[in-house]
C-alpha positions as CSV (number, residue, x, y, z in Angstrom):
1,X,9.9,-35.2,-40.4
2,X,8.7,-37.4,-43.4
3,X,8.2,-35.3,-46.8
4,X,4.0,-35.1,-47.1
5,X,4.0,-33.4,-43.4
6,X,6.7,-31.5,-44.5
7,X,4.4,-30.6,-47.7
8,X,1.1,-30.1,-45.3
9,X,2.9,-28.2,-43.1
10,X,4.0,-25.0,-45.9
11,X,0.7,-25.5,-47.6
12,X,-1.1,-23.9,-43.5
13,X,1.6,-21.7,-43.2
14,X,0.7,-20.7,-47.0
15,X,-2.7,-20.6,-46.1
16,X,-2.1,-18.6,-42.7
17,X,-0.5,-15.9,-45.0
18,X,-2.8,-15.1,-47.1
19,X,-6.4,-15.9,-45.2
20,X,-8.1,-13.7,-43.2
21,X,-5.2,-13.6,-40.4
22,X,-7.2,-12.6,-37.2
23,X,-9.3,-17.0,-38.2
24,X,-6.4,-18.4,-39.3
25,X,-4.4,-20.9,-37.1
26,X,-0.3,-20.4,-36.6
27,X,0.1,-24.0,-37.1
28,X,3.4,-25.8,-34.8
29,X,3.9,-29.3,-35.7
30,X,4.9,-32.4,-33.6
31,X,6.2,-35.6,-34.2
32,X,3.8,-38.5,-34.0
33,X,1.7,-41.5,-35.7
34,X,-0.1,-38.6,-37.9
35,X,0.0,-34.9,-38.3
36,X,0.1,-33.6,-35.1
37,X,-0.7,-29.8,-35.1
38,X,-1.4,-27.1,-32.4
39,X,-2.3,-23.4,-32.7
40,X,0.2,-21.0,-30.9
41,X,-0.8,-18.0,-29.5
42,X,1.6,-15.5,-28.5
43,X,1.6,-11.5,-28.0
44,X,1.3,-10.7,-31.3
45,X,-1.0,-13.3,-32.7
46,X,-3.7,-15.5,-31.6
47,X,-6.6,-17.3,-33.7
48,X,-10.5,-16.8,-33.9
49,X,-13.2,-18.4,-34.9
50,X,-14.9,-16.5,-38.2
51,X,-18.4,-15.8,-37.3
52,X,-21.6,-17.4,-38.8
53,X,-23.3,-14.6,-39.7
54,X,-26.2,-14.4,-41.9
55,X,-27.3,-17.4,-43.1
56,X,-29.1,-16.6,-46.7
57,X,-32.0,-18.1,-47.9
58,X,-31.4,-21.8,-49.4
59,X,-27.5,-21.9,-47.7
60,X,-25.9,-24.0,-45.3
61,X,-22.8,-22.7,-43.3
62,X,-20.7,-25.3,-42.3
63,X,-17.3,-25.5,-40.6
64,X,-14.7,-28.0,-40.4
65,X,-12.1,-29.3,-38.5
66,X,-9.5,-32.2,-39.5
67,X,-6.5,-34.5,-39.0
68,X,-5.1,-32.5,-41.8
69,X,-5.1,-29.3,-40.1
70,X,-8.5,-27.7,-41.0
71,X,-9.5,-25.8,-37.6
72,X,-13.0,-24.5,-37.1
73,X,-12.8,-23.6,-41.2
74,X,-16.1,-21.5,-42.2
75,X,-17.1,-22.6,-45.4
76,X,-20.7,-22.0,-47.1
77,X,-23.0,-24.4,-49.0
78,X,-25.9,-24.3,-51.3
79,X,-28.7,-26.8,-49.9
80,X,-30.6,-28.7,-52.6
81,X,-34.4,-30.6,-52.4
82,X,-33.0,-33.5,-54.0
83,X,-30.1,-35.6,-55.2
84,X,-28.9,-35.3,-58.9
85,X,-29.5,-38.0,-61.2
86,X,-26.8,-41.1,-60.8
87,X,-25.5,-38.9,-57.0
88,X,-25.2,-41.5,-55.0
89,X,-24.3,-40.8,-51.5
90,X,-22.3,-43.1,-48.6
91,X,-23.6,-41.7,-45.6
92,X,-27.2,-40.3,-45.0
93,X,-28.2,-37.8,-41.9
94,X,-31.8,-37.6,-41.3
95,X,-33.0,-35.0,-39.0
96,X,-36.6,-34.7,-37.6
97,X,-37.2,-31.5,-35.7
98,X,-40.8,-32.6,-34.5
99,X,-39.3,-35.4,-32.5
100,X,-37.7,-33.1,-29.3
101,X,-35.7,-34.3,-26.2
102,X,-33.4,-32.4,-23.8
103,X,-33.1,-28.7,-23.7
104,X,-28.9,-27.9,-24.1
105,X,-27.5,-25.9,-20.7
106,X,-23.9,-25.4,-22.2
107,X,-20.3,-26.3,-22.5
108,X,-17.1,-25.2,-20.2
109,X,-14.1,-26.2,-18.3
110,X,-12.9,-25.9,-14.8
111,X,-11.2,-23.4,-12.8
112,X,-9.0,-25.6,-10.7
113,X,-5.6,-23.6,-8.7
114,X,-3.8,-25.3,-11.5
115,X,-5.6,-23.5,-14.1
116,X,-5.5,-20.3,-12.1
117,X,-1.6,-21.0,-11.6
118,X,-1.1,-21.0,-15.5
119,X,-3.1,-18.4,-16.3
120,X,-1.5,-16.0,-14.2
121,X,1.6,-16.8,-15.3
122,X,1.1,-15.3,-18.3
123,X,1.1,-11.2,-19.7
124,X,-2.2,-9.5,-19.5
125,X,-2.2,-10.0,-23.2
126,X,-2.1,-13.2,-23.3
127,X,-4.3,-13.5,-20.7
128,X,-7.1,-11.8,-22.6
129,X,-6.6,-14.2,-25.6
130,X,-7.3,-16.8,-23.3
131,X,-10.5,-15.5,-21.8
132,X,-11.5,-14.0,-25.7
133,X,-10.8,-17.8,-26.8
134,X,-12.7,-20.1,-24.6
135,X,-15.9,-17.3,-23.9
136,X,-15.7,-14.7,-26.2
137,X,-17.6,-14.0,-28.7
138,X,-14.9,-15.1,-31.5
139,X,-14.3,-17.7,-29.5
140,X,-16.1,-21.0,-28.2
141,X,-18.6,-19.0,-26.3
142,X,-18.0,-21.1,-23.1
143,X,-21.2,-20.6,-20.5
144,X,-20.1,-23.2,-17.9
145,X,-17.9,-22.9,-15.0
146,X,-17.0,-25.8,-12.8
147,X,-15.2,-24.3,-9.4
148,X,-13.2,-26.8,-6.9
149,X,-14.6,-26.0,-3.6
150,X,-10.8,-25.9,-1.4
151,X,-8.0,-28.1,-3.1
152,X,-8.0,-30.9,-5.3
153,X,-5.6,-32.8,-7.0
154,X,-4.8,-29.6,-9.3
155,X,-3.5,-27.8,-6.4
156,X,0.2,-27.7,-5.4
157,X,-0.3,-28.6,-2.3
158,X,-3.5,-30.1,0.3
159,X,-6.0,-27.5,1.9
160,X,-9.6,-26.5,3.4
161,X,-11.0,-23.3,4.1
162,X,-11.0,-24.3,7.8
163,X,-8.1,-26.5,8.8
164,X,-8.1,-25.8,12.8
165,X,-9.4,-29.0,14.6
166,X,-12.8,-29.3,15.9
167,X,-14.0,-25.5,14.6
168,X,-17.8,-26.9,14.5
169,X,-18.6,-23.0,14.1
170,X,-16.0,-22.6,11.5
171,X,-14.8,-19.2,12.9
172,X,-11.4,-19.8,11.2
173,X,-13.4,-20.2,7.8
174,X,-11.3,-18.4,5.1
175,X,-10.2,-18.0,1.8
176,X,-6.9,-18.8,0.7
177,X,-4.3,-17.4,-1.6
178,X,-5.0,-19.7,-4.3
179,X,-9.3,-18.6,-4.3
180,X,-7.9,-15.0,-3.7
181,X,-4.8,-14.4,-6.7
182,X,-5.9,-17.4,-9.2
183,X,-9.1,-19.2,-9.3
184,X,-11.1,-15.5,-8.5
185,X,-9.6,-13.0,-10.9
186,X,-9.4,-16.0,-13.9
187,X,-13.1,-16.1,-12.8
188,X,-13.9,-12.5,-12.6
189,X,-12.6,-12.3,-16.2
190,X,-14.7,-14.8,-17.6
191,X,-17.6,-13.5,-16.0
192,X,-16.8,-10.0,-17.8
193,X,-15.9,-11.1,-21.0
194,X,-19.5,-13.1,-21.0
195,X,-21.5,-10.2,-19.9
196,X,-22.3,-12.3,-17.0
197,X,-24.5,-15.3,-19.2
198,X,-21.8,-18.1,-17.3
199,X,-23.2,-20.7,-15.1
200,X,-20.7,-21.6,-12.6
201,X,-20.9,-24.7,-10.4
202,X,-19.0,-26.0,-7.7
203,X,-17.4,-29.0,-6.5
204,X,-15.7,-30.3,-3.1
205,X,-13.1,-33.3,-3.4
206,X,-13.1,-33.5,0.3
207,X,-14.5,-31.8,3.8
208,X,-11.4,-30.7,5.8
209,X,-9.4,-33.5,7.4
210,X,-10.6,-32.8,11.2
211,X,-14.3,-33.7,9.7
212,X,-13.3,-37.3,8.2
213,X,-12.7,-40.4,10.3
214,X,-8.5,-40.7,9.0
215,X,-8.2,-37.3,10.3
216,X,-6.8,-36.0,6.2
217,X,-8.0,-35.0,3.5
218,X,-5.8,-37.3,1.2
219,X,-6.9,-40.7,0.7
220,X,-10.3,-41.9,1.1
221,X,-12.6,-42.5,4.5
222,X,-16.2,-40.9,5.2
223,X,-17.5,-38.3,7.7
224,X,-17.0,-38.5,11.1
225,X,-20.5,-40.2,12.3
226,X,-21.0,-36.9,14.7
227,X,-24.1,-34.2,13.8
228,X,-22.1,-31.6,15.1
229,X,-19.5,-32.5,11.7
230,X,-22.7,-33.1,9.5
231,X,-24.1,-29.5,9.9
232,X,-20.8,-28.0,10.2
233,X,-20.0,-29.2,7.1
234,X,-23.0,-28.3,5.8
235,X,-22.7,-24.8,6.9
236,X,-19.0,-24.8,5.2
237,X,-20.6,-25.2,1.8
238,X,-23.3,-22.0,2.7
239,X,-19.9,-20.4,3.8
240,X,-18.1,-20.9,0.4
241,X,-20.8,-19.7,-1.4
242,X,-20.9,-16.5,1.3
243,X,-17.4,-15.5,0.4
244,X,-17.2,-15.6,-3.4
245,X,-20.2,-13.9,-3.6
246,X,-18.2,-11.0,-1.5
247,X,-16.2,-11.0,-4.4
248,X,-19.0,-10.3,-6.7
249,X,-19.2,-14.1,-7.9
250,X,-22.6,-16.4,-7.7
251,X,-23.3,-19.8,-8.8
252,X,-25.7,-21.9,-10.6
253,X,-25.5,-25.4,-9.0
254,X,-23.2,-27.3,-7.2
255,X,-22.0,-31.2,-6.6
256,X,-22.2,-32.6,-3.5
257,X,-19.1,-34.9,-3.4
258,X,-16.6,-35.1,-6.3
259,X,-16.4,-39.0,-7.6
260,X,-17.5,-40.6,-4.4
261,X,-16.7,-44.1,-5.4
262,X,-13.1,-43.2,-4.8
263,X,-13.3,-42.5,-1.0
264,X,-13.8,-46.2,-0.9
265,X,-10.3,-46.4,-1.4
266,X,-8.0,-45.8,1.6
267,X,-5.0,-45.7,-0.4
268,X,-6.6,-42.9,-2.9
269,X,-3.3,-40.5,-3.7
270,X,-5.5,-37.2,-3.7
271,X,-8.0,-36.1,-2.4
272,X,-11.6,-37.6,-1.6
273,X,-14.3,-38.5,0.7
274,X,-16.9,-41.4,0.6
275,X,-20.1,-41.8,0.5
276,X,-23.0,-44.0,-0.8
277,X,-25.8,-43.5,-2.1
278,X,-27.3,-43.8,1.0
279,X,-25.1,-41.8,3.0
280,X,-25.2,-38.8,0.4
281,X,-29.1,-39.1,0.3
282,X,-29.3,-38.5,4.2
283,X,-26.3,-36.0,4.6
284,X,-28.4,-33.6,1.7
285,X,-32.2,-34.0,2.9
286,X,-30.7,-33.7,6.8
287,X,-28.6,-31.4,6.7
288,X,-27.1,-29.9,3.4
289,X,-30.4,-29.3,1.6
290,X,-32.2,-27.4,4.5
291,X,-29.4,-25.2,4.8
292,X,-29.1,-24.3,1.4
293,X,-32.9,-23.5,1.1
294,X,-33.3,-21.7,3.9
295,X,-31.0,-19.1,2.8
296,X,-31.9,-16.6,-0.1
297,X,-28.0,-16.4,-1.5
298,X,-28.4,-20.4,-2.0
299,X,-31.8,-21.4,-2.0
300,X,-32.2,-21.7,-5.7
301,X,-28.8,-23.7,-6.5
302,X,-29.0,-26.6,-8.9
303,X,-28.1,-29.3,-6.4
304,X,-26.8,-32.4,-8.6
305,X,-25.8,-36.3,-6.8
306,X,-23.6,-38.9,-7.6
307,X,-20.7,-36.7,-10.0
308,X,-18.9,-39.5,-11.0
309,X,-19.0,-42.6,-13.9
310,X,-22.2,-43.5,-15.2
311,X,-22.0,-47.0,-14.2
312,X,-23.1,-46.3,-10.9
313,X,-26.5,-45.1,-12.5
314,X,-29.5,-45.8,-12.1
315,X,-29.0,-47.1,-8.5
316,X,-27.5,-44.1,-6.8
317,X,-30.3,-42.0,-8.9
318,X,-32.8,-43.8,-7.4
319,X,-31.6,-44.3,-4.4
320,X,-31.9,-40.4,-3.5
321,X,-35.0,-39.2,-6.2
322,X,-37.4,-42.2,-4.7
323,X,-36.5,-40.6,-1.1
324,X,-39.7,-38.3,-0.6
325,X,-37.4,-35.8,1.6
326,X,-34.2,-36.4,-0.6
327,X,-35.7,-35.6,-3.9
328,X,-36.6,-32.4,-2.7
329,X,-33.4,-30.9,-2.6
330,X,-32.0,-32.4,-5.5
331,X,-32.5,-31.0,-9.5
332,X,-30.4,-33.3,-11.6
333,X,-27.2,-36.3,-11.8
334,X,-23.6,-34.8,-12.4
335,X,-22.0,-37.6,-14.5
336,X,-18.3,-38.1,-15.9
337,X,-16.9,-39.9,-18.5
338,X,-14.4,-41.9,-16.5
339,X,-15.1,-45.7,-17.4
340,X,-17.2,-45.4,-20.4
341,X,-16.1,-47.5,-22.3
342,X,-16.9,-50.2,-19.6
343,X,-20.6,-48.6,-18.8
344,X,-23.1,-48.4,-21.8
345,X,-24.9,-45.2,-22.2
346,X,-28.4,-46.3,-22.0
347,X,-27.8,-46.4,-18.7
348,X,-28.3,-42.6,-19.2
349,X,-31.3,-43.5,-20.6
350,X,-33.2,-45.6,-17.9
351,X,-32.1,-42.7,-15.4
352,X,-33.8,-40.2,-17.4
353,X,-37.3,-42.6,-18.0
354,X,-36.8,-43.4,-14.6
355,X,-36.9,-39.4,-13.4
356,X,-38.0,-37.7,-16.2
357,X,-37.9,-34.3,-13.9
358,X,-34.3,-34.0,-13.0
359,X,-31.4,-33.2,-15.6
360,X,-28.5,-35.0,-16.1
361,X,-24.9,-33.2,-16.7
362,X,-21.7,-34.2,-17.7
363,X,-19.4,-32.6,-15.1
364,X,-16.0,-33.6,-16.0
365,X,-13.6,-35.5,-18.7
366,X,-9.9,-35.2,-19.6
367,X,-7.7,-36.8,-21.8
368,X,-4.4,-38.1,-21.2
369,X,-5.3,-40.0,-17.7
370,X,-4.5,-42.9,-18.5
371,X,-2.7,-44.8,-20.8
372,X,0.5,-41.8,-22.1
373,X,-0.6,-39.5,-19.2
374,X,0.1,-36.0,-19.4
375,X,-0.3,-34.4,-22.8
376,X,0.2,-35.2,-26.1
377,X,0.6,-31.9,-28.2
378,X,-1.4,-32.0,-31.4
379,X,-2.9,-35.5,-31.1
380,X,-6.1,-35.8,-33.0
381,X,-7.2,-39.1,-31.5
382,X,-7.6,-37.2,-28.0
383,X,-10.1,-34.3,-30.5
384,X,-12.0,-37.1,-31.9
385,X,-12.5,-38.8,-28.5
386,X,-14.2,-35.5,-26.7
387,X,-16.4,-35.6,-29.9
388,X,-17.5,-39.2,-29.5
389,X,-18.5,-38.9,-26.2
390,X,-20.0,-35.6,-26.2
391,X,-22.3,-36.7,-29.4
392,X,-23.0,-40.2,-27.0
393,X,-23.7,-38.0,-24.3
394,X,-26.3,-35.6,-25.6
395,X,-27.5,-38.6,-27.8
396,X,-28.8,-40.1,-24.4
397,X,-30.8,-37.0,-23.0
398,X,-27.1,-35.0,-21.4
399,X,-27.6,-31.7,-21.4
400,X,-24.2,-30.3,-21.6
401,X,-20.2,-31.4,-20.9
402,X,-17.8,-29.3,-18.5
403,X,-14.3,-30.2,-19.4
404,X,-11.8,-30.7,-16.3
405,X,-8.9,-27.6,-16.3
406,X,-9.6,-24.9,-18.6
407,X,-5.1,-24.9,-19.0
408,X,-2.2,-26.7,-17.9
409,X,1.5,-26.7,-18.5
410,X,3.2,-28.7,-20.7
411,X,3.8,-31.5,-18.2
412,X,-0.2,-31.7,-17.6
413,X,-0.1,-30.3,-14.1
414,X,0.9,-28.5,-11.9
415,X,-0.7,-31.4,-9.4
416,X,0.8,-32.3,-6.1
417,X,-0.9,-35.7,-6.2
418,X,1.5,-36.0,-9.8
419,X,-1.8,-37.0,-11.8
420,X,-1.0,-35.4,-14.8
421,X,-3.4,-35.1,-17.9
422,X,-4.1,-33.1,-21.0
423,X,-5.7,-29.9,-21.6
424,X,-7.3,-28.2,-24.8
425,X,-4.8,-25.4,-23.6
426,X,-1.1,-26.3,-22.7
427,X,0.7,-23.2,-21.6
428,X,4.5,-22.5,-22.5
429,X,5.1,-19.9,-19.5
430,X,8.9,-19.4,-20.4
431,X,7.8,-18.8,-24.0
432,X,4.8,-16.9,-23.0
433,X,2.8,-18.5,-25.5
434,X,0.2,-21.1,-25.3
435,X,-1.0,-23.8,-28.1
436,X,-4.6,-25.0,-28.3
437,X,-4.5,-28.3,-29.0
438,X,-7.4,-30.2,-31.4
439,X,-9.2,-30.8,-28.6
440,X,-9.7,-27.3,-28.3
441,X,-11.6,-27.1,-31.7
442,X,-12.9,-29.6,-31.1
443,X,-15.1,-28.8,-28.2
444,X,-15.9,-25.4,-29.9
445,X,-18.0,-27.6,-33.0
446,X,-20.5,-28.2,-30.0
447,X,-20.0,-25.0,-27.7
448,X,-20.3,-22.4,-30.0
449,X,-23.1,-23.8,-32.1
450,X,-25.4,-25.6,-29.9
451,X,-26.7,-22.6,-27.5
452,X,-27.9,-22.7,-24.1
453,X,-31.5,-23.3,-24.9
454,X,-31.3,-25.2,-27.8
455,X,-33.0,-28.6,-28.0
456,X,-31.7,-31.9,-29.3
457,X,-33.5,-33.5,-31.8
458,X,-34.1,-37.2,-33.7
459,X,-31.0,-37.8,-35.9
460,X,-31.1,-41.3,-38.0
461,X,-27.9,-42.3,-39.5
462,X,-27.4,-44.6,-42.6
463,X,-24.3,-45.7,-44.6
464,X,-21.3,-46.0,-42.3
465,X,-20.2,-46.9,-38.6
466,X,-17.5,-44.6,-38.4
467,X,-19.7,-41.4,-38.4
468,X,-21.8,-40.4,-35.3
469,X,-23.9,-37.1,-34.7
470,X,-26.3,-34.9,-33.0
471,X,-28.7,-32.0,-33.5
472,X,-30.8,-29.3,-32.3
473,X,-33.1,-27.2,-33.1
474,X,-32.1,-23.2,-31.8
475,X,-34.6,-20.6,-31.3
476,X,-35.1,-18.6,-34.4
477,X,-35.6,-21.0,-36.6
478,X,-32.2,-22.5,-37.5
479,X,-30.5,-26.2,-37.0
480,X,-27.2,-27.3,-36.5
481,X,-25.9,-30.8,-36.7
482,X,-22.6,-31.8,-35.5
483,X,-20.8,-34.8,-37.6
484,X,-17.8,-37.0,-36.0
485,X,-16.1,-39.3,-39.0
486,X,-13.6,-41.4,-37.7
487,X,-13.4,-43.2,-41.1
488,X,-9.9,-43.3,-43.1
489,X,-11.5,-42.1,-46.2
490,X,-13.6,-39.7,-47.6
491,X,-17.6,-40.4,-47.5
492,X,-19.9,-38.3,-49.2
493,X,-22.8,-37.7,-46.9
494,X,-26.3,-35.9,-47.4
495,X,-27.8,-33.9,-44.6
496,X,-31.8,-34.6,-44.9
497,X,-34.2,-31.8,-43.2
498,X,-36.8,-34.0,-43.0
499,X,-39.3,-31.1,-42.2
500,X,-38.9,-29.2,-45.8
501,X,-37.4,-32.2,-47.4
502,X,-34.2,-30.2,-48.4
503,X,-30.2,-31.7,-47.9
504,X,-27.3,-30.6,-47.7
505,X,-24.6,-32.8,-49.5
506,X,-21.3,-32.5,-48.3
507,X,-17.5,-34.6,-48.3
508,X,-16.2,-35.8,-44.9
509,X,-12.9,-36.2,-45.3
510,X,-11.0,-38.8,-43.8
511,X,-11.1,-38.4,-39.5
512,X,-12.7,-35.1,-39.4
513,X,-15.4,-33.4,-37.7
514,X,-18.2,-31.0,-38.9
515,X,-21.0,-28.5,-37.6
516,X,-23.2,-27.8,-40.2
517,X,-25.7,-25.3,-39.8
518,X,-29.0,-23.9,-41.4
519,X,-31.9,-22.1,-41.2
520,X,-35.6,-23.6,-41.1
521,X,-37.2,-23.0,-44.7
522,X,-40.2,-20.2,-44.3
């Protein structure tokens, strides 16, 4: 280990010591290009975030996290109405709360079998610092929920809730061990420790084998062209939604079809099922919709299409909103960040000019899929990459970002299909101890700051290409603005309220990102 990590490493173990221990983070380093820091939690220890609290009269509170090692750090600042003379500044951040898009629904992660498997694996203690991490109230205050309807890839092994051939009635409908001992009580806990304010969606990857035209769930391949499969599957969906709400559990919304554009593919090493747009259009206003509406357990789920890359948008949007029947039955477009960097995000925003009324979502992203797959403990690029594209996302009219398993172990799985990625939470089992990688942090600079409810507003940015941001206004009176600098040095940036003229003035040091928030001048 070269000497400054060395240096960097006593100085957080110093600071550990002699903070506020219940905030602090019990820093484990890794060798890599950088300083490459987790957070272990373990029976006796595990970090919080410190509260905002009151925020005074001309004050900013502002917290931090860095390449350096700075996690979630609370730190307060005086605001000022303008610069002193000869302050020059390199980066300016104008905000204009008058100027008002997209209300914000929330932030979460998914509870996949693999998640479940993890979690479970681990003490009851333990297992409350997870739950107190991502949605308690120290924590990052998590309110979404994504739910794989059967198996996915992040099960150990293929499944349906009804695998017997040609059960049109579905009388052999059940739920399995993995619903029952791992996704439900991981869920039930959540639920709890969020006094219930968690919007949980659900998701299928693919309709029991019998019901596709290969006869298996793995691979790709559509829906048998029979009506009897159509509203059998349709009534499957009612019937998942039946069952965990026997276990006390209801849901917001739901997907239709996880990334359709891979059942395309015959050859696809997990589970899928196609569609197009057309396909999905008729299959929801035919069969899936009415049967969802005409029952009061499901008849006001947020339906969402497409849930998959944006480049497919605006044409599979259109395809179904412009049906008069279709659009119906349909609220918003589940989106995830696969292929970005190949599909430009206005494309968000001709979808949203194009149907102003419905939402759009961001249902799933992960790190470490392609590229080193697996994870990579403490790497900061991953942090500053969930960052980036959640500041793009809400930037073009998104109003909120689920990332994909809430935990994993330190392979990245477990996953049958051996698609292994990374998770803001790897879990060391045999240790019994987990580490909360920057991602982690990360995601809490938006999900603990921008509530459900708050609304994104105009930010201008002047000075430097390597910084990117977002705000909102929150109910009460108060705005928060979260800052991404993937720069190599420090800028010096002022924060410009450009409804009381005031600023905050504040140092970004080199790769770091900040939430900075305030309170609207009386």
């Amino acid at each position: 280990m070269s000497r400054w990590k060395v240096v960097i490493l006593c100085l957080l173990s110093f600071m550990f010591e002699i903070g506020h221990a219940s905030f602090q983070c019990n820093p484990k380093t890794y060798d890599g290009a950088f300083l490459n820091i987790v957070c272990v939690c373990n029976a006796t220890f595990c970090d919080e975030i410190e509260p905002i609290g009151e925020i005074a009269e001309g004050k900013a509170i502002v917290y931090r996290s860095s390449l350096d090692g700075d996690r979630l750090k609370r730190m307060s600042m005086k605001m000022k109405e303008k610069l002193r003379k000869n302050e020059s500044v390199n980066v300016t951040i104008t905000i204009d709360a008058s100027e008002r898009f997209q209300n914000i629904f929330g932030f979460g992660g998914a509870f996949t079998d693999s998640a479940g498997d993890q979690f479970v694996s681990l003490s009851e203690t333990l297992q409350n610092y997870i739950v107190d991490s991502y949605f308690g109230k120290n924590g990052l205050e998590y309110n979404i929920g994504r739910v794989p309807i059967a198996s996915c890839d992040f099960s150990t092994h293929e499944y349906s809730y009804d695998d017997v051939h040609d059960d049109f009635e579905l009388k052999h409908f059940a739920l399995p061990d993995e619903d029952l001992k791992l996704k439900i009580p991981f869920i039930k806990k959540a639920i709890e420790k969020t006094e219930g304010n968690i919007q949980l969606f659900a998701s299928p990857w693919s309709a029991p084998g019998w019901m596709k035209v290969t006869g298996r769930m793995r691979g790709g391949g559509a829906m048998r062209n029979d009506k009897r499969v159509y509203q059998a599957y349709a009534d499957y969906f009612f019937k998942f939604f039946e069952a965990y709400s026997s276990h006390a559990i209801t849901f917001w919304g739901l997907t239709i079809q996880n990334e359709p554009s891979t059942g395309a593919d015959m050859a696809w090493r997990w589970q899928t099922m196609n569609y197009t747009a057309e396909t999905m259009r008729d299959f929801l206003k035919k069969y899936l919709g009415p049967k969802l509406k005409e029952n009061k357990l499901t008849e006001t789920l947020k339906v969402m299409v497409l849930d998959d890359g944006r480049g497919l948008l605006p044409g599979w949007a259109d395809t179904i909103f412009n049906d008069p029947e279709a659009t119906k039955y349909a609220d918003g477009v589940a989106v995830h960040w696969y292929g970005n960097l190949y599909s430009p995000a206005v494309l968000l925003d001709i979808t949203q000019r194009h149907h102003p009324t419905k939402f759009i979502f961001g249902t799933e992203a992960c790190a470490g899929y392609f590229g080193h797959h697996g994870p990579i403990m403490g790497d900061w690029f991953r942090a500053e990459s969930y960052a980036d594209d959640i500041i793009t996302d809400l930037n073009h009219h998104v109003t909120g970002w689920t990332d994909w398993n809430l935990c994993l172990d330190e392979t990245g799985g477990p996953n049958w299909a051996y698609n292994v990625v990374d998770s803001p939470i790897i879990v060391n089992r045999t240790a019994q101890e987990f580490y909360k990688q920057p991602m982690f942090y990360a995601l809490g600079h938006f999900s603990k700051f921008l509530p459900r409810g708050s609304t994104r507003v105009f930010t201008k940015i002047e000075g430097n290409l390597a910084v990117s941001a977002t705000s909102v206004v929150i109910e009460g009176g108060r705005r928060a603005t979260v800052i991404l600098s993937k720069a190599s040095n420090s800028l010096l940036t002022r924060i410009v309220d450009s409804s009381t003229g005031f600023s905050i003035v504040l140092n970004l040091p080199p790769r770091s990102i900040h939430t900075v928030i305030w309170k609207k001048r009386k």
